[in-house]
C-alpha positions in Angstrom: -24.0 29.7 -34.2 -26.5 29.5 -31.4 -26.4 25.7 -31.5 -22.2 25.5 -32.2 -22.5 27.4 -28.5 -24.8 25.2 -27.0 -22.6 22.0 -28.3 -19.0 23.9 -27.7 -20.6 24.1 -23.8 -22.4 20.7 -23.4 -18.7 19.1 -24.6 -16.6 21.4 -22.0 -19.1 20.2 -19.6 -18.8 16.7 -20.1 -14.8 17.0 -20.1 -14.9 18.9 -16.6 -16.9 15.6 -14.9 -14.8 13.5 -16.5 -12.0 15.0 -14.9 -13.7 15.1 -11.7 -14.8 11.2 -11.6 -10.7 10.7 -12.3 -10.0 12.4 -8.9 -12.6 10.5 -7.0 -12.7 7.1 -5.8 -15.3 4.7 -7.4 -17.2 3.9 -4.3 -18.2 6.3 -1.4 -16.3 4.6 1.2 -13.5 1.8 0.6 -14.5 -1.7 1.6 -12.9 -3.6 4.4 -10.7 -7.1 4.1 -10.3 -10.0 6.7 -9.2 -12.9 4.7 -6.7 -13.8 1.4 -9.6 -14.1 -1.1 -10.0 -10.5 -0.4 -13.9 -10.5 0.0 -14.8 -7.0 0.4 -16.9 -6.0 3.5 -19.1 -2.9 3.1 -18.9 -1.7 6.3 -19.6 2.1 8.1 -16.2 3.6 9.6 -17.9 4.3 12.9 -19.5 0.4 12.9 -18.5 -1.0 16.3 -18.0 -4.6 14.4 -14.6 -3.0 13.4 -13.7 -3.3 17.3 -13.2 -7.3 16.6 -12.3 -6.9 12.9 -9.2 -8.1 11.7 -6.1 -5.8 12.5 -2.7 -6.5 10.9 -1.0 -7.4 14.5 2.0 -6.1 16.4 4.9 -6.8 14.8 8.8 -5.3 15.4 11.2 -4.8 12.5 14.1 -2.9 11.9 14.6 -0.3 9.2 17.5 1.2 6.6 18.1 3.5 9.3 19.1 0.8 11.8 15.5 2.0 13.9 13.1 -0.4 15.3 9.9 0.0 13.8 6.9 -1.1 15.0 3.0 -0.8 14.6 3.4 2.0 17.1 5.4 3.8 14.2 2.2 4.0 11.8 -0.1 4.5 14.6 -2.7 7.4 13.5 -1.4 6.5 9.8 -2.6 5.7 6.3 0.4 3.2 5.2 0.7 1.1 2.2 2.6 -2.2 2.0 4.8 -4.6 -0.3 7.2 -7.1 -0.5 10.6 -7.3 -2.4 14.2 -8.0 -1.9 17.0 -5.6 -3.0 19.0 -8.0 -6.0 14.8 -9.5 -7.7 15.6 -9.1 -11.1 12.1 -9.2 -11.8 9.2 -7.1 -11.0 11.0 -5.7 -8.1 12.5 -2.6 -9.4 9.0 -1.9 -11.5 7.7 -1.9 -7.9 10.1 -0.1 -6.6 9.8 2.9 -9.1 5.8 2.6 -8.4 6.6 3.0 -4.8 8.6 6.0 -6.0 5.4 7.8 -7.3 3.8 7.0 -4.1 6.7 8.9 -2.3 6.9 11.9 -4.1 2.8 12.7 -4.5 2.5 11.9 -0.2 6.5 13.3 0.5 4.4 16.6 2.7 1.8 14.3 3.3 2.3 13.4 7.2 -0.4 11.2 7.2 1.1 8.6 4.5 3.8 6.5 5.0 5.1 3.5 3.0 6.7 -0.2 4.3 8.4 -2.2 2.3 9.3 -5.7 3.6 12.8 -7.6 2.5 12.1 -11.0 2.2 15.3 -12.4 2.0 15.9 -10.7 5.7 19.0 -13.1 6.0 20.9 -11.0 3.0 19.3 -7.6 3.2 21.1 -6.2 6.6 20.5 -3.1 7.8 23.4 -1.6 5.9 21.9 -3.4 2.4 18.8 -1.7 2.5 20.3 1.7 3.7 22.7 1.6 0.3 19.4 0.9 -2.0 17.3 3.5 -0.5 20.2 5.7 -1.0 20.5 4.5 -4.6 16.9 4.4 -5.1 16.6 8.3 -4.2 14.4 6.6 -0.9 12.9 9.3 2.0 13.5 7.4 5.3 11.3 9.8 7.0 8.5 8.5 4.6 9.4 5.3 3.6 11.0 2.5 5.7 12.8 -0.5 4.8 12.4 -3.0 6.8 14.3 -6.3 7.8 14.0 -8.6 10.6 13.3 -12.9 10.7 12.1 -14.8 7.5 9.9 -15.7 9.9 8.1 -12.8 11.2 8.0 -11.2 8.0 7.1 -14.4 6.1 4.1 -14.6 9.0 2.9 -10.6 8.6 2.8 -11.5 4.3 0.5 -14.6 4.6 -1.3 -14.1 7.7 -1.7 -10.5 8.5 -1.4 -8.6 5.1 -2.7 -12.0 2.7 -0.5 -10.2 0.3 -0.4 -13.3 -1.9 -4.2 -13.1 -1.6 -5.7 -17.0 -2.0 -2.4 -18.4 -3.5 -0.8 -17.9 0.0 -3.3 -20.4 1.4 -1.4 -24.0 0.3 1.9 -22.5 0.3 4.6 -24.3 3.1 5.8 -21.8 5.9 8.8 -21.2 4.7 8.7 -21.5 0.8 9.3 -18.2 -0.9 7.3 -15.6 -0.8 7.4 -12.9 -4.2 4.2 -10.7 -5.0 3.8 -7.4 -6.8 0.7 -6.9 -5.0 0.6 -3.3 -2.5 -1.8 -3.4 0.2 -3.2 -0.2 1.8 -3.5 0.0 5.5 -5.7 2.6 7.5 -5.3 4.2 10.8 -6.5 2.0 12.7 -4.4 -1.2 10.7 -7.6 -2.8 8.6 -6.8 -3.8 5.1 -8.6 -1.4 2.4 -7.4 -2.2 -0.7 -5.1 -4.6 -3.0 -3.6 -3.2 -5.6 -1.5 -4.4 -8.7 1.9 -3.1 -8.5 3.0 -3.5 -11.7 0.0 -1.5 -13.4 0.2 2.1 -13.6 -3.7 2.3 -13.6 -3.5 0.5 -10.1 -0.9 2.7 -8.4 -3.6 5.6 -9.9 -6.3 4.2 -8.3 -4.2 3.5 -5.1 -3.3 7.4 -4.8 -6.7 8.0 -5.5 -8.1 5.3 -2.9 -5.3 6.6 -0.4 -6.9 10.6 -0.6 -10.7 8.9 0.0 -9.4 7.2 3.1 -7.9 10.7 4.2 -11.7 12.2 3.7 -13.3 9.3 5.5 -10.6 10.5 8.5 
């Protein structure tokens, strides 16, 4: 009997870290990304290199709500990013419903915000993307829509957010641009993560990745 305890408690033990590690990121702090290969660097929050580091840059878009957005509107904010267009087919509306899950755990979460980035600007109007977030059960005050130039957005994809990662590099300026990658932005507008948006495991690690960037705050 003594050993049946002993066993019963070593088990419950073993369960009750196993829970923990789930709700933890794997690393102490998340690395940092200047480039679309998406070489981590392990650098401290407070380092002063992150003064020059790259920055996603100013950028002004509009959203469902017929608002201008800007970088100013996630200043102080943990944000995280993707591209889609409101008719795809494909993987958007898997991506979309991922986005969902990201909504509703952050939806009292001030800190959080999402961004998602039409790139077919020229169709999705402001009164496209305001039907679909309507449809799609959407939270403007937490997640914006956004539309603007093929150009700007086309430039913030490939050269701000690498969202293609390396298979952006060869790709012409304005050929099409379709990912399911999300990208997870911190308070200061430094890439922190990549993160398959397809893959429920991914979007688990990203909730979990966006709570360790709230701690490093």
């Amino acid at each position: 009997m003594k050993n049946k305890i002993i066993l019963f408690l070593s088990l419950a033990s073993l369960v009750g870290c196993n829970e923990s590690q789930q709700n933890k990121s794997s690393v102490e702090t998340l690395p940092f990304y200047d480039e679309a290969t998406f070489t981590p660097h392990w650098i401290s929050p407070n380092d002063g290199i992150l003064d020059t580091f790259h920055q996603i840059s100013p950028f002004k878009l509009t959203n469902q709500e017929g608002d201008i957005i800007t970088e100013k509107t996630f200043e102080g904010k943990i944000y995280v990013v993707d591209f889609f267009f409101t008719i795809c087919p494909g993987i958007c509306p898997k991506m979309t419903d991922n986005m969902i899950e990201l909504q509703d755990e952050f939806l009292n979460d001030d800190d959080v915000l999402l961004l998602s980035h039409s790139v077919t600007p020229e169709r999705d109007s402001v009164s496209v993307l305001k039907k679909y977030a309507e449809d799609k059960g959407i939270m403007s005050h937490k997640w914006h829509l956004a539309t603007g130039t093929q150009q700007e957005i086309y430039k913030l994809g490939r050269k701000d957010y690498f969202v293609e990662e390396d298979l952006g590099l060869n790709k012409e300026e304005g050929e099409f641009l379709h990912t399911e990658n999300f990208v997870l932005i911190d308070e200061n507008r430094h890439i922190r993560g990549i993160y398959n948006g397809l893959k429920k495991a991914s979007i688990n690690q990203l909730i979990v990745d966006i709570k360790a960037l709230k701690q490093e705050r």
